[in-house]
Structure formats: structure tokens, C-alpha cells
N, C-alpha and C positions, 0 to 999 in steps of 0.2 A: 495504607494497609500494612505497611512492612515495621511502623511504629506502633501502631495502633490497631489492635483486631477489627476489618469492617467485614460485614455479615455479605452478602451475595447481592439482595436488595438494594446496598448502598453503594456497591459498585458499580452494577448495570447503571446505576442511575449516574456516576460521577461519567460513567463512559457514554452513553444519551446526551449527557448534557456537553460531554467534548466533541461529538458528533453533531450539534445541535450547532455549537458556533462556527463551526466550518462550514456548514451550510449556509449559514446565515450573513458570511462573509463570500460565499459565491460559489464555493467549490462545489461541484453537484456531478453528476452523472447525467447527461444530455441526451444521451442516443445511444442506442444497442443494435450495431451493424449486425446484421442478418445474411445468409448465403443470396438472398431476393431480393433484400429492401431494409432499409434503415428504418428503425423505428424510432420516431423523435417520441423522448417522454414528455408529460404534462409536466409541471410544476409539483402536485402531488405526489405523481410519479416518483420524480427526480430526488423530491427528497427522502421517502422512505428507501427505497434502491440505495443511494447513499451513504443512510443512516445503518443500514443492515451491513452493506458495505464494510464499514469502519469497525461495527460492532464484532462481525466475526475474526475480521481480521484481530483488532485487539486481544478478542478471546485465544484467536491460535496459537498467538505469538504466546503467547499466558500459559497457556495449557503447555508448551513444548519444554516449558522452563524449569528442569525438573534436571538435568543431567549438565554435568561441567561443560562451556561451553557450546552447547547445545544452539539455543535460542538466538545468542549472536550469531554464530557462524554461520548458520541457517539466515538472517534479515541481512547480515553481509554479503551473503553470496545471492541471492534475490535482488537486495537492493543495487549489489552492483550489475548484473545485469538487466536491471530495469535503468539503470544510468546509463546503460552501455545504449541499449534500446531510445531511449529519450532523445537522447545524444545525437542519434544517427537517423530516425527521423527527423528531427528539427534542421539537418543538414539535409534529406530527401525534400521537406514540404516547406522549407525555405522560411521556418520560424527562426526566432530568436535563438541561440543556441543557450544563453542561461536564463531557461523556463524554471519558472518555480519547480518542476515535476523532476528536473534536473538537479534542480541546486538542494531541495527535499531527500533526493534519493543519496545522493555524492556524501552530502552531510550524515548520514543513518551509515552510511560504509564507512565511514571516516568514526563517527560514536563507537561501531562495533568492532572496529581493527584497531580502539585505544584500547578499548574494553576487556580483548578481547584476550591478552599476554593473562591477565588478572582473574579469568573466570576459566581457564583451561584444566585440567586433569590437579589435582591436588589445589582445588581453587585459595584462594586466597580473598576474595573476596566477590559475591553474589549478587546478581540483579535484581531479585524481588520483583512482587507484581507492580512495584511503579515503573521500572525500569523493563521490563518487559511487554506491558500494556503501551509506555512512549514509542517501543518499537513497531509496533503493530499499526498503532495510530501515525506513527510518520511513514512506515511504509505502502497504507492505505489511503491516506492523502498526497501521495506523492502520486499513486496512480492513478487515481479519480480524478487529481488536476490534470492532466496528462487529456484528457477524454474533451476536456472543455477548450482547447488549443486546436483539437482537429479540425477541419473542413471535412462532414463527410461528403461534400460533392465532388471532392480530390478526391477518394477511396480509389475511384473506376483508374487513377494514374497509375495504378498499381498493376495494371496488368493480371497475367499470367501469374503474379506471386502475390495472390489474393490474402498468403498468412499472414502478409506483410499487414493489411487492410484493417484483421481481427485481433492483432498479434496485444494491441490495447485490452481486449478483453480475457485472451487467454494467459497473457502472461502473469497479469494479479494470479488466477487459479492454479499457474504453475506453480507460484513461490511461494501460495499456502494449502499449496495440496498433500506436502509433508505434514507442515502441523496439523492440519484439518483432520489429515487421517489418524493422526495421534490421538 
């Protein structure tokens, strides 16, 4: 779109269809911990959840991209606290420590602190909607794979600090509750 005018039609569609291979490669939304009960999704489920998932994230990150350094600074400071997060549960629930969810998030902090000298106050050079839709889509898969990793019959290990338990679910809506509300 940033060479070539594409209409609104053909983007949702190029963003479905990048949503569609990450599904289709495994990355899904499994379960949605609840204050009572975990709800495991179907297979149907899983993938629309997902797919909506990805898509709004893309849009947000899109939609915020309108002011110097904006859009970066914003999926830097998310993405590194979603690595910060990944990070320190994988050392709590005795995963691997470089999880895709991990090495996805580290990588998007690292994209947007090269990025980021470049697109600040008197920019010099712009992200466009390719470069701002990658953001969204990596920091949306970074957190969805994050979900497929847990045990939730570990959750109850959590004790008293039950945030720790949700913290997969609420943290996506922290980091796009800026753009969203943009």
C-alpha cells in the first residue's frame, strides 16, 4: 500500500490471509482463564478468536501511525514488557526460556529502537502501513503464542497472586488499549 494505492477490501483481505497462516501453522488461542473456570475453546472457536485477535491488533498498531515516532515507541514499550513478562514466567512455570513468544517479542523491541532514532520529531524517514501492520501482526503473535505454552492446570500454582494467572490475557489489552482507544 505505501507503493501502490490498495483500497480497504484488499487489505483486510492481505491481513485474513496473514492471520490465516499463523493459524494454520499452530499458533491459536486455546483457553480463556476465567475468575471460576477455564474455558477450553473448540477448534472453531480457536480460530476465529485468533483471527480477530491479529486483525485488530494490526489495525491498531495502523491506525496510531499518524504522529513522529508514535507507533514505534508505543509496540517498544509493550513489546518489551510482554518480553519482560514471557521471560519471567518461563523461569516461574519452568519452560524453555527462548519461547517463540519471547524471541517474537525481543525481536519487535529490537525492529523499533533501530527504527526508532529515524522516525522521531523531525522524522526523516516513515513506517507506512506495511511497517506498521508488521508491528501489530508480530506483536500479536508474539502473544497468542505465549497462550499455547501454558499449563492451565498450573494456573491454581499461583496462589494469592491470581494477576499472575490472567496477566496472558490482560496484558495483550494493556499494550493495545492506547491505540485501540485512538
Amino acid at each position: 500500500d505505501d507503493m501502490v494505492e490498495l483500497n480497504a477490501l484488499a487489505k483486510i483481505a492481505g491481513q485474513l490471509l496473514a492471520a490465516g497462516v499463523v493459524v494454520l501453522n499452530g499458533v491459536k488461542v486455546y483457553w480463556i482463564p476465567l475468575p471460576d473456570a477455564i474455558i477450553s475453546l473448540d477448534e472453531g472457536s480457536s480460530i476465529v478468536v485468533t483471527v480477530v485477535i491479529i486483525f485488530v491488533a494490526v489495525n491498531a498498531i495502523n491506525l496510531i501511525d499518524g504522529l513522529d515516532g508514535l507507533a514505534s515507541g508505543v509496540v517498544a514499550i509493550g513489546a518489551g514488557a510482554f518480553f519482560t513478562y514471557a521471560f519471567i514466567l518461563s523461569v516461574e512455570q519452568e519452560l524453555v526460556r527462548a519461547t517463540a513468544s519471547s524471541l517474537i517479542a525481543v525481536a519487535t523491541v529490537g525492529v523499533c529502537l533501530g527504527f526508532l532514532p529515524y522516525n522521531i520529531h523531525r522524522a526523516r524517514m516513515f513506517m507506512g502501513d506495511s511497517g506498521a501492520m508488521l508491528l501489530g501482526f508480530m506483536l500479536a503473535t508474539a502473544m497468542i503464542s505465549l497462550t499455547g505454552q501454558l499449563d492451565p492446570s498450573r494456573l491454581g500454582r499461583f496462589g494469592a497472586n491470581a494477576l499472575a494467572a490472567y496477566l496472558p490475557l490482560l496484558l495483550p489489552l494493556a499494550v493495545m488499549a492506547l491505540p485501540f482507544l485512538d
